[in-house]
C-alpha positions in Angstrom: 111.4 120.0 120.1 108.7 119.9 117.3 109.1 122.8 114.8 105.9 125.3 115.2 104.0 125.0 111.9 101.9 128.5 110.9 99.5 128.6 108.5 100.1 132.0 105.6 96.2 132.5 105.6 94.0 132.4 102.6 95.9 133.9 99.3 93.3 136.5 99.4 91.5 137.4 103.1 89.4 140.3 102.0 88.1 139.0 98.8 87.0 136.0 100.8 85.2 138.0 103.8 83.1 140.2 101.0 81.9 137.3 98.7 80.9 136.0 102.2 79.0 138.9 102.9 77.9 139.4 99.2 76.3 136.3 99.8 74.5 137.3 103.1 76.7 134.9 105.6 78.3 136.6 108.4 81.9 136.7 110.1 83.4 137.4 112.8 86.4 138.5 114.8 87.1 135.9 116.8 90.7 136.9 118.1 93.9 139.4 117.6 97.2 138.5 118.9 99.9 140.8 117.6 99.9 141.7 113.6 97.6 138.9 113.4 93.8 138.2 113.5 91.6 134.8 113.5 88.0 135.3 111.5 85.0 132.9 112.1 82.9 132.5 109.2 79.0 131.6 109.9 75.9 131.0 108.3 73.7 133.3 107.1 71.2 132.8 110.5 75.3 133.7 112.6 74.2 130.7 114.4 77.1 127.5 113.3 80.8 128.5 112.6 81.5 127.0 108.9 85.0 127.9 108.8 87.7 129.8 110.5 90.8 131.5 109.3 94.2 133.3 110.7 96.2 136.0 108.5 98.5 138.8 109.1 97.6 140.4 106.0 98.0 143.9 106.0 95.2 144.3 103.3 92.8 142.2 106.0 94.1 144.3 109.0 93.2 147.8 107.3 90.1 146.1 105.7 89.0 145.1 109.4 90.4 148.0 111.2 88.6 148.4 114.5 85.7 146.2 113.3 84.6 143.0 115.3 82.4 141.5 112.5 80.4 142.1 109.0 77.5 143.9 111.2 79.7 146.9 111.8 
């Protein structure tokens, strides 16, 4: 049986989601399973996913609390 392999996340998850916003992109909730949540990150227009991250974070979790995306 192949060993699972889990990505740690980006070193710093909320620093990355408020330069993204600084610089008017959006992102997005896209899942949470657990302690853990996925986050789409999207042009500026929220039209074509540019990158996607997962992270357990506990600064991220509180950052995001019940929020489902940078609009909130």
């Amino acid at each position: 049986m192949p060993e699972e392999w889990t990505d740690p996340g980006p070193a710093d998850p909320v620093a990355i989601l408020t330069r993204w916003a600084d610089a008017g992109a959006i992102w997005r909730v896209l899942g949470r399973r657990g302690d853990r949540v996925t986050v789409g990150l999207y042009q500026c227009t929220g039209g074509e996913e540019v990158d996607r991250f997962t992270s357990g974070d506990a600064a991220l979790l509180a950052f995001l609390g019940d929020r489902r995306g940078s609009d909130d």
